[in-house]
FIKOLVEX-201928 format. One record per residue (C-alpha): x, y, z; residue in one letter. Coordinates in steps of 0.2 Angstrom, whole numbers. Layout:
N
x X&y Y&z Z&r A
...
END
This chain:
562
x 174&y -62&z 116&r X
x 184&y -55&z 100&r X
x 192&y -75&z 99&r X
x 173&y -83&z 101&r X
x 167&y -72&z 87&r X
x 185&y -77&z 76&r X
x 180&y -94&z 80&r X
x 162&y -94&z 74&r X
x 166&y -87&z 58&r X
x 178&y -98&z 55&r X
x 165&y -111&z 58&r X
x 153&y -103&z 47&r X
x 161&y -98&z 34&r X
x 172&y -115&z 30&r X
x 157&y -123&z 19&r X
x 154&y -124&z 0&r X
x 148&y -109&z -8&r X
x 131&y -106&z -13&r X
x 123&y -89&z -20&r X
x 109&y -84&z -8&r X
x 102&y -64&z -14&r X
x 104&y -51&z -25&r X
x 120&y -39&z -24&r X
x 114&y -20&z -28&r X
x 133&y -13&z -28&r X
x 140&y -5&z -39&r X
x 160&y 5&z -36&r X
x 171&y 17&z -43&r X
x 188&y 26&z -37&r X
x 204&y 32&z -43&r X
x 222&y 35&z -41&r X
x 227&y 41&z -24&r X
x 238&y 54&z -17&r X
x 253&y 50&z -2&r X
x 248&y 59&z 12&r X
x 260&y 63&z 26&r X
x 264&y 53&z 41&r X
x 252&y 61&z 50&r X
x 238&y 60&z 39&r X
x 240&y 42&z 28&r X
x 231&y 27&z 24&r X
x 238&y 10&z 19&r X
x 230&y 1&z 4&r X
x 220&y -14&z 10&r X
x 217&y -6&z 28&r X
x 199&y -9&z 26&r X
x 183&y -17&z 31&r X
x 163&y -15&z 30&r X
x 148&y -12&z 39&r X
x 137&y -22&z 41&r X
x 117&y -20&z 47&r X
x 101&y -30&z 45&r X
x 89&y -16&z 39&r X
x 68&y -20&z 38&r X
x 63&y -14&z 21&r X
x 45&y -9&z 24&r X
x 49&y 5&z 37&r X
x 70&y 7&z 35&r X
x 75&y 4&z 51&r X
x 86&y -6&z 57&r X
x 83&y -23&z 67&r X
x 101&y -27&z 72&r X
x 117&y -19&z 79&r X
x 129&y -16&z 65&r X
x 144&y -28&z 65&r X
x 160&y -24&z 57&r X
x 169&y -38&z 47&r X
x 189&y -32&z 40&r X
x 203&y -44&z 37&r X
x 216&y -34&z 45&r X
x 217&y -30&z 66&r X
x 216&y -14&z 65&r X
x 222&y -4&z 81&r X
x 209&y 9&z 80&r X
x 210&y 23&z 93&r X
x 195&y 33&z 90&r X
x 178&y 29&z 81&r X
x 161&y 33&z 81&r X
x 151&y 18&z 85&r X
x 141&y 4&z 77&r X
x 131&y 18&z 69&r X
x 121&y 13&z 51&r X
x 119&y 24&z 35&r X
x 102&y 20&z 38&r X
x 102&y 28&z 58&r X
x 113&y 46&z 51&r X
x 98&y 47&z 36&r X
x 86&y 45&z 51&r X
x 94&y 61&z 61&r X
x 106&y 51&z 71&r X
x 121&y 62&z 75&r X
x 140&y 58&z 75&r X
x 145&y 53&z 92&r X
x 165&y 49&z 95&r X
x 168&y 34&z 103&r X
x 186&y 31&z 112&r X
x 181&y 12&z 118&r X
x 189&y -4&z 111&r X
x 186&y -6&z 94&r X
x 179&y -22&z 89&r X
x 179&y -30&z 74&r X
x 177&y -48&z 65&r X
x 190&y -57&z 54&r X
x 181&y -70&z 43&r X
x 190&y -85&z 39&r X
x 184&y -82&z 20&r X
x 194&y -65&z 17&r X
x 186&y -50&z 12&r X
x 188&y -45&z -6&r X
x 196&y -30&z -11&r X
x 186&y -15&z -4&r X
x 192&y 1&z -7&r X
x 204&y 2&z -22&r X
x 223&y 12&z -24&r X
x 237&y 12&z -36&r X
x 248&y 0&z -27&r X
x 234&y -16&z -25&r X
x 223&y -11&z -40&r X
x 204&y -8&z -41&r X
x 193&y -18&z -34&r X
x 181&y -29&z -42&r X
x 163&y -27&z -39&r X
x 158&y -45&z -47&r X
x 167&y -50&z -32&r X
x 162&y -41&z -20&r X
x 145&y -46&z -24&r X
x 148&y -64&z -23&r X
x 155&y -64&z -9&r X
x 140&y -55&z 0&r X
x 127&y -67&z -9&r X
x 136&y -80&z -5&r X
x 125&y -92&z 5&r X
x 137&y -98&z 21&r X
x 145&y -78&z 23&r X
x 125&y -74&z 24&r X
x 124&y -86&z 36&r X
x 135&y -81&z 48&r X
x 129&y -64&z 47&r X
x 113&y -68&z 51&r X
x 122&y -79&z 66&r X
x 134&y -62&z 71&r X
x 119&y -51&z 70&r X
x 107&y -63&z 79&r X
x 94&y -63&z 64&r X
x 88&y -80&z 57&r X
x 95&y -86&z 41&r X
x 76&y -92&z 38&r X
x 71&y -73&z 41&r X
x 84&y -63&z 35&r X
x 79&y -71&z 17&r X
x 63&y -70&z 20&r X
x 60&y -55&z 7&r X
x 57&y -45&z 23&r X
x 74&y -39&z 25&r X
x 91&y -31&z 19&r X
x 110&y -31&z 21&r X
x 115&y -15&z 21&r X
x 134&y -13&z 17&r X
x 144&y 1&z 20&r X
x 165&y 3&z 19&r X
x 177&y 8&z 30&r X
x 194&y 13&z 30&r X
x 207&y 13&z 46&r X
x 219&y 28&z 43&r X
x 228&y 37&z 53&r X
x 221&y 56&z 54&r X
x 231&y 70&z 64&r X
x 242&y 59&z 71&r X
x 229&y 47&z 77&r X
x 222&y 31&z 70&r X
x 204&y 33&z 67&r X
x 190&y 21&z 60&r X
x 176&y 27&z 47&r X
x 162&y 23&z 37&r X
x 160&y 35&z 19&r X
x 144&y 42&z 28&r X
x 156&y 46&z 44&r X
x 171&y 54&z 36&r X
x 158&y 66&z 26&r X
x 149&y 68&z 43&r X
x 166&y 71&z 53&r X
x 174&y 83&z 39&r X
x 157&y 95&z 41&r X
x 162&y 95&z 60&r X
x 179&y 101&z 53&r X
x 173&y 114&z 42&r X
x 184&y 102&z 29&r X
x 196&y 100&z 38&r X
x 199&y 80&z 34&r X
x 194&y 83&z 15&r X
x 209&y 96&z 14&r X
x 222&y 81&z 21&r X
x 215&y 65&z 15&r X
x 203&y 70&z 0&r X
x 210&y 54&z -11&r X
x 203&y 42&z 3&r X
x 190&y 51&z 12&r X
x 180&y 58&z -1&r X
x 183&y 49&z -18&r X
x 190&y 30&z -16&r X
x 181&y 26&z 1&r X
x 163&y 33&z -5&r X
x 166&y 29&z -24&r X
x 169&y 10&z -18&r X
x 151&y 6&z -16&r X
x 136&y 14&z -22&r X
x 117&y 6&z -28&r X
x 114&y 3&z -47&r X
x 98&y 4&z -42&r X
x 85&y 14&z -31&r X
x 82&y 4&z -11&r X
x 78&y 9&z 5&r X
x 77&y 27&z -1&r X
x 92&y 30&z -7&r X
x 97&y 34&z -27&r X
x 106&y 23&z -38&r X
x 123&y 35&z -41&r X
x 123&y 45&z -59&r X
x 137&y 56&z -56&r X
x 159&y 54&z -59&r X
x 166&y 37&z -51&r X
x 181&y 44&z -52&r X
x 180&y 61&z -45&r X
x 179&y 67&z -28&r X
x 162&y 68&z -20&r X
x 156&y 83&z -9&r X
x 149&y 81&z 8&r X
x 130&y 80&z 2&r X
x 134&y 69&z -12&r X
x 142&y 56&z 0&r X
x 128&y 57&z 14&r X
x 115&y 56&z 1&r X
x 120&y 43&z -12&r X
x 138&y 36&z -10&r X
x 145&y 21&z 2&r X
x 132&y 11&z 4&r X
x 130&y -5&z -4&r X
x 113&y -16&z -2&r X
x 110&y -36&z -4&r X
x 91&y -42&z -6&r X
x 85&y -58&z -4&r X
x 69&y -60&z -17&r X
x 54&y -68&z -10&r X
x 41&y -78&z -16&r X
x 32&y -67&z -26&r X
x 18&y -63&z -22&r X
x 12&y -66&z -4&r X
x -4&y -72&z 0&r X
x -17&y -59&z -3&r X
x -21&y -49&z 11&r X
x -42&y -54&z 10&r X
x -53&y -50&z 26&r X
x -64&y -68&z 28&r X
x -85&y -61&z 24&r X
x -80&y -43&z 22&r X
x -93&y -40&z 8&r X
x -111&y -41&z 9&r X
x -121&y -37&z -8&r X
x -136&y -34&z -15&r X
x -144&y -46&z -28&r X
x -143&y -40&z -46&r X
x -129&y -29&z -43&r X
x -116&y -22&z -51&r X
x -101&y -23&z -39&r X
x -83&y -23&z -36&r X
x -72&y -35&z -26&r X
x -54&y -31&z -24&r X
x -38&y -39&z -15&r X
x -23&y -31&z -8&r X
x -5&y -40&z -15&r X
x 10&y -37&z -9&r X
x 26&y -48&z -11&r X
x 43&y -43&z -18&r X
x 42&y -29&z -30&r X
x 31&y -33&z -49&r X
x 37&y -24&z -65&r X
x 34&y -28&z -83&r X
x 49&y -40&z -80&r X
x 40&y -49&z -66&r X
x 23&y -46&z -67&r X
x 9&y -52&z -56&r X
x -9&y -58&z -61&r X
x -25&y -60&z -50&r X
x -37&y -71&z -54&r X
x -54&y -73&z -47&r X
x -64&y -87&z -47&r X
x -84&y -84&z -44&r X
x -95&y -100&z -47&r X
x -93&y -105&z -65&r X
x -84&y -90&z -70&r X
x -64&y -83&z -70&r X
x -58&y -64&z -71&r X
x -41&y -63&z -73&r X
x -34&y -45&z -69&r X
x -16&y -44&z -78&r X
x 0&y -34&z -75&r X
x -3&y -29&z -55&r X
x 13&y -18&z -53&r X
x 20&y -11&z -35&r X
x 37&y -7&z -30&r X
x 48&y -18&z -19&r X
x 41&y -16&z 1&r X
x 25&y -9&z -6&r X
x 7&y -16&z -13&r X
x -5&y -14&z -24&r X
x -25&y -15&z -25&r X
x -33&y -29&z -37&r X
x -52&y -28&z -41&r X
x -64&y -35&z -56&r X
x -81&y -27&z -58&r X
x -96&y -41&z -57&r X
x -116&y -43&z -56&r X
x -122&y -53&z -44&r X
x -133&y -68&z -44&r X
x -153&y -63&z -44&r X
x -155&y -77&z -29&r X
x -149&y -72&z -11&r X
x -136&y -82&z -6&r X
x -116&y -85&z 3&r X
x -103&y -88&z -12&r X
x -85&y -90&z -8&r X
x -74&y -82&z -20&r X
x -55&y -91&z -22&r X
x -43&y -78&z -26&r X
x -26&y -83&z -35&r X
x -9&y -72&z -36&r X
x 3&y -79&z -48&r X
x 20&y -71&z -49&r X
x 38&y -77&z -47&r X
x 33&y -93&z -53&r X
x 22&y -97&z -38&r X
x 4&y -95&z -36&r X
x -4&y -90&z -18&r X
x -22&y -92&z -13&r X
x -35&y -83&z -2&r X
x -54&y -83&z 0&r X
x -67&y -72&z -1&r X
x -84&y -75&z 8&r X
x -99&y -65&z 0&r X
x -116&y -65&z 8&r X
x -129&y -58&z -6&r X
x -146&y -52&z 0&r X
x -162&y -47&z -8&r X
x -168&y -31&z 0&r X
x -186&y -34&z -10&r X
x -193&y -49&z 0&r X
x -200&y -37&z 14&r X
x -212&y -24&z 7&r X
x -226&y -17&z 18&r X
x -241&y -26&z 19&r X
x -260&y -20&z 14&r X
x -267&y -7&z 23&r X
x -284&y -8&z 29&r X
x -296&y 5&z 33&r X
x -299&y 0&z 50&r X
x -282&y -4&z 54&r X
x -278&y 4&z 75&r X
x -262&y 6&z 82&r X
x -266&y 14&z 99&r X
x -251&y 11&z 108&r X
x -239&y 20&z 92&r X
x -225&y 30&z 101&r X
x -212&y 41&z 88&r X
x -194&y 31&z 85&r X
x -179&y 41&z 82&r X
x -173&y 41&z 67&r X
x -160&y 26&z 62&r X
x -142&y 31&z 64&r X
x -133&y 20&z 50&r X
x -113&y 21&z 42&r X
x -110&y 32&z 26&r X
x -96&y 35&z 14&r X
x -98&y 49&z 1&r X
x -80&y 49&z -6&r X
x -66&y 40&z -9&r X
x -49&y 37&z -15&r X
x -38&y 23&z -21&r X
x -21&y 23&z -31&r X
x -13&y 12&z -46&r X
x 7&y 11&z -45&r X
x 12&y 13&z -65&r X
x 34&y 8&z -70&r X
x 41&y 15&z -82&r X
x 58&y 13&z -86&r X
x 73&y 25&z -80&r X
x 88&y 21&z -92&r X
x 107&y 20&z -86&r X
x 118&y 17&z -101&r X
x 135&y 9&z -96&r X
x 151&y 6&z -108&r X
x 156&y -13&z -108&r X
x 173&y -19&z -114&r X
x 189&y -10&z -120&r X
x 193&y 8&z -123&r X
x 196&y 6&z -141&r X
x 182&y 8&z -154&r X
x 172&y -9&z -159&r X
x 181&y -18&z -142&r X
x 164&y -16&z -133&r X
x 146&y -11&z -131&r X
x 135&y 0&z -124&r X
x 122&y -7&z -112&r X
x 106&y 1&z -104&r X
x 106&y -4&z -86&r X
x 91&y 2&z -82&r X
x 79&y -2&z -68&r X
x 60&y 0&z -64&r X
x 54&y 18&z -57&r X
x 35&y 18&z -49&r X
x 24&y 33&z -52&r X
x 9&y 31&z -39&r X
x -7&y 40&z -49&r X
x -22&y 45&z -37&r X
x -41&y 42&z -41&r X
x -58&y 46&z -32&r X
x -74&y 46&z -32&r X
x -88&y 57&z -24&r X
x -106&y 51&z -23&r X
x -121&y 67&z -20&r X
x -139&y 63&z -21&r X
x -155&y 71&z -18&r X
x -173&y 64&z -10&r X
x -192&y 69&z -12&r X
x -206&y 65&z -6&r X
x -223&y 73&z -11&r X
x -243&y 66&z -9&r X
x -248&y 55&z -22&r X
x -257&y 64&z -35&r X
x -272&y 54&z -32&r X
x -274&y 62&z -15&r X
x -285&y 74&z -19&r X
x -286&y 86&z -3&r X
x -266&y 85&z -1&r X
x -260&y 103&z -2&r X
x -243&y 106&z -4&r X
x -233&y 95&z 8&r X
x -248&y 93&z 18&r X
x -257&y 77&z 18&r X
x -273&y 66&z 26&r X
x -267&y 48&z 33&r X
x -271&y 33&z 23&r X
x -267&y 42&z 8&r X
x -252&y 39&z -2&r X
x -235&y 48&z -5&r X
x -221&y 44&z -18&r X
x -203&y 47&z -17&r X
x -190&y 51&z -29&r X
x -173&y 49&z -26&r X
x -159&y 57&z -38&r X
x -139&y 52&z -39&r X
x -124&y 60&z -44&r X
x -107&y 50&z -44&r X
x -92&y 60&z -51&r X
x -76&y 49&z -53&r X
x -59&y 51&z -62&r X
x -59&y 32&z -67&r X
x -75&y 27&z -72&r X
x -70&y 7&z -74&r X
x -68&y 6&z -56&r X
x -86&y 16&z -48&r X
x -103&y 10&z -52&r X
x -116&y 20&z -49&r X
x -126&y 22&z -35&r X
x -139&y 7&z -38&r X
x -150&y 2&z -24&r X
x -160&y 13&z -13&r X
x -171&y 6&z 1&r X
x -184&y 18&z 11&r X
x -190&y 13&z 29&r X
x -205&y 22&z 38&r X
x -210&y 28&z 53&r X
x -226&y 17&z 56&r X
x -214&y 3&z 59&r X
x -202&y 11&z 69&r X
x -190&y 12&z 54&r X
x -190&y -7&z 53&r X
x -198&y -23&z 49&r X
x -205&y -18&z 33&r X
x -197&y -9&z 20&r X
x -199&y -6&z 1&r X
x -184&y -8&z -12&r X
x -184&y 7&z -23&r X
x -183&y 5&z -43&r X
x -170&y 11&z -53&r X
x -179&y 22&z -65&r X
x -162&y 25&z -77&r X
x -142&y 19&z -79&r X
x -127&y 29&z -76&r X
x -119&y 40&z -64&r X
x -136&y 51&z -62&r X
x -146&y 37&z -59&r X
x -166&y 42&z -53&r X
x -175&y 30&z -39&r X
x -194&y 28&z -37&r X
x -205&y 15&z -28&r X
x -209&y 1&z -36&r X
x -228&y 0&z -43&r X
x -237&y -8&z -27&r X
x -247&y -20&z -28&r X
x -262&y -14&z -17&r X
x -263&y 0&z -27&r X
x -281&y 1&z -37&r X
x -271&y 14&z -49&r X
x -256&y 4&z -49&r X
x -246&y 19&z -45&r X
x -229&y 21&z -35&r X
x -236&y 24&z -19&r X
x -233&y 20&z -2&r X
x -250&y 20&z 8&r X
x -248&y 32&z 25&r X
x -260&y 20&z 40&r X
x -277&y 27&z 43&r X
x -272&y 28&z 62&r X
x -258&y 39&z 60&r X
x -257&y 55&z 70&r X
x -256&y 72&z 65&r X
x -239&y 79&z 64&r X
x -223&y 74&z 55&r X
x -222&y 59&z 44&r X
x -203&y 57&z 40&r X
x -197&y 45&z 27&r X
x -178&y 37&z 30&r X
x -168&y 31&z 15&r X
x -152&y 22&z 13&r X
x -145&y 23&z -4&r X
x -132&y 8&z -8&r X
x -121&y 0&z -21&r X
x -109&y 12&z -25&r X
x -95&y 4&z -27&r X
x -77&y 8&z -28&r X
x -59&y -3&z -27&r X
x -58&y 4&z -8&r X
x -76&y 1&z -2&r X
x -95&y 4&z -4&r X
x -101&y 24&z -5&r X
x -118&y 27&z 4&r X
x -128&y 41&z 9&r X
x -142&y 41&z 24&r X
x -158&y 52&z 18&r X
x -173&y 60&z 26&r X
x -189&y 68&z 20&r X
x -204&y 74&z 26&r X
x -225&y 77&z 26&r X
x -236&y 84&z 38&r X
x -252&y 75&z 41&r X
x -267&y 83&z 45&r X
x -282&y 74&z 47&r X
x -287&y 57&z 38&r X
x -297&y 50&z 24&r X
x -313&y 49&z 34&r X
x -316&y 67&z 35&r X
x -316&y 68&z 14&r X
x -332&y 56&z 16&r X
x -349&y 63&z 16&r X
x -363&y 51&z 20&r X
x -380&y 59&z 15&r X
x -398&y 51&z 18&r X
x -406&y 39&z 8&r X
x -419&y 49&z -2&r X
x -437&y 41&z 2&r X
x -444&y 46&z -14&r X
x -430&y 38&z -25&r X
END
């Protein structure tokens, strides 16, 4: 098996070189001490680790392989065991099984630096990992393929090793091993093999920047490390592979139904990469004859961010499709929205007449309909974490200061919370109403008040459109579209003036047939919109009727002698 796998990187590795991903690697060191026989490492007796980690959740997708130029006769170990796997609680585990291990046919670079071969050189050892062919016989060693590994979906994660002989024995270990063994013995390999174990194998690779949770590495390169340092920030190395940026939008096909003449909000999720002020992503919506551009989407690499703009829709009812455009990473992806716009005012009750009957009425429940009265969204904002580095020689004017900085996300929250209020009381033109007490086929108006309390206010409406249903049509078939009496987050609704009404007031007419007892109006109150959905609130109020119109006639005799 070990000659198959010798084989097929030889194979894979004999091609031309292109670059395929970005190296975050960055390494340090010093000289080292001698050590004793029993407890000595030879310069150049090293390797890596290598596992395929998925960036969304950090795990990993693949069993570590481990690539060294040497044959190393390794005696005890721990394992194909991952950085990743120890963060995650995985415990050490010694391992006294054969030892295997992959020599490329394109050497290794210098790893792990020392006094008698130099310092390694970390241009080189990025190359070497973002060089297209090696990444392809990783993703052939590993099992992954090449096509998904560069997807933008996943990571190599590379850590060192170094095969030294410890108490007489020759072991094999990780940076993130040797801190994890040395705790099992209370220090006991820092006190014999600090040089290697603590400072040239974990100072040989760390991030320059932030991934997969770990921190880019601010403290000495040149300076042994402590056991948390090591586990926390040191020996790891990480090559990403960029891709197109962004994805498609993540857009569910006719996921919002409006109201005509409304003001609304219409948002996309984009994900894809990571967006900074470096590479920035823009959403553009096209609606009919109309573009909105929404500029500078920001997110963080394995996350996503909401896009919405805030529109009115047409006064006509009807299905729009809206095209949604992500440009970023010099592409462009596409998506679709479907809208279906109604108008809740076509359907008003019709006259009432004073002989209307309705003998075979029967009480409905009341209607049991979906409401949201808060909500919550968040905006990722970068701002810049500087990393000053010296470039060039050690004597003054030889070289330069550079900032090699990166993006940091801060994630800020936001919410909104809709309240509101309903009325309804007789029309003043009934005159024997008392109280909340009143004679069918008289009328009643309603009143309905709004509250919407938000900390961003570009991104909430208010509460726009309420819509009332009544018991004599079993809460359905007829309705009335109540008018909005002001603007603004304390927006008032009223009915509309009705048309059958000799006084032209906002009334709704109770039927002349209607029995005595409860009369409960139902009303939903809409259109308060928000990046992460519609608020709404379901409402109830109530009359009592007792009696009807006909009992405030009186009828007297014609006078004979008029």
């Amino acid at each position: 098996m070990l000659l198959a796998l010798v084989i097929f990187c030889s194979l894979m590795f004999a091609h031309p070189a292109y670059a395929v991903g970005e190296g975050n690697i960055d390494s340090g060191g010093g000289g080292m001490g001698q050590g004793s026989s029993e407890n000595v490492w030879s310069p150049g007796n090293d390797g890596v680790r290598v596992t395929v980690i998925r960036a969304s959740d950090r795990s990993p997708v693949t069993r570590p392989i481990d690539i060294t130029n040497k044959q190393p006769d390794v005696v005890y170990s721990f394992g194909k065991v991952s950085k990743v796997s120890y963060t995650g609680g995985r415990t050490l585990t010694p391992d006294t099984g054969v030892y295997g291990y992959v020599n490329p046919a394109q050497a290794l670079p210098k790893i792990v630096s020392s006094e008698s071969l130099g310092a390694s050189n970390i241009e080189e050892i990025k190359s070497y990992f973002t060089d297209e062919q090696v990444v392809r016989s990783i993703a052939g060693l590993t099992g992954m393929p090449f096509d998904s590994l560069i997807s933008g979906e996943y990571r190599l994660l590379i850590e060192p090793i170094a095969y030294y002989r410890f108490q007489g024995v020759m072991i094999a270990t990780t940076a993130t091993e040797a801190a994890l063994y040395d705790e099992v013995l209370s220090g006991g390999l820092r006190s014999r093999m600090v040089s290697l174990s603590h400072k040239n194998l974990p100072l040989s690779m760390f991030l320059e920047t932030p991934d997969l949770g770990y921190p880019a590495w601010s403290g000495s390169r040149t300076s042994a490390a402590t056991n948390t340092e090591i586990k926390s920030s040191l020996g790891l190395g990480i090559v990403r592979f960029q891709d197109a940026l962004p994805q498609e939008p993540e857009i569910s096909a006719f996921d919002y139904e409006y109201r005509t003449n409304t003001e609304v909000i219409t948002a996309v999720n984009v994900k894809g990469g990571q967006s900074d002020p470096d590479n920035p992503v823009s959403v553009i919506f096209h609606i009919g004859d109309r573009s909105y551009t929404v500029s500078n989407v920001y997110y963080p690499e394995g996350d996503s961010q909401l896009a919405w703009i805030r529109w009115t829709t047409p006064e006509e009812p009807q299905a729009m499709t809206i095209t949604v455009e992500a440009h970023g990473g010099g592409t462009v992806s596409q998506g679709t929205i479907r809208v279906n716009i109604v108008d809740m005012n076509e359907n008003p009750p019709p006259d009432p007449n004073a002989d209307d009957r309705n003998d075979s009425f029967s009480r409905a429940p009341l209607p049991v309909n979906e409401e949201r009265t808060s909500a919550s969204w968040s905006v990722w904002r970068p701002w810049w974490q500087e990393h000053w580095v010296w470039h060039g020689g050690s004597e003054e004017g030889t070289g330069r200061w550079e900032d090699e900085g990166w993006w940091e996300f801060e994630l800020n929250s936001y919410s909104a919370d809709l309240t509101a209020s309903m009325t309804v009381t007789p029309d003043e033109k009934a005159p024997t109403a008392n109280g909340g007490i009143l004679k069918s086929g008289y009328g009643l108006q309603e009143r309905v008040e709004t509250h919407v309390s938000t900390t961003q206010n570009s991104a909430v409406t208010p509460a726009q459109n309420a819509v009332s249903y009544f018991p004599e049509f079993r809460y359905e078939r007829y309705w009335r579209l109540l008018e909005r009496m002001d603007t603004g987050y304390d927006m008032a609704h009223e009915f509309q003036i009705n048309g059958y009404s000799t006084y032209n007031r906002r009334t709704h007419f109770t039927p002349i047939w209607y029995p005595d007892g409860s009369y409960t109006v139902y009303t939903r109150l809409l259109d308060c919109w928000t990046p992460v959905g519609m608020l709404s609130m379901n409402m109830t109020d109530s009359l009592m009727i007792d009696g009807n119109l006909w009992s405030d006639w009186h009828i007297a005799p014609q006078n004979p002698d008029s």
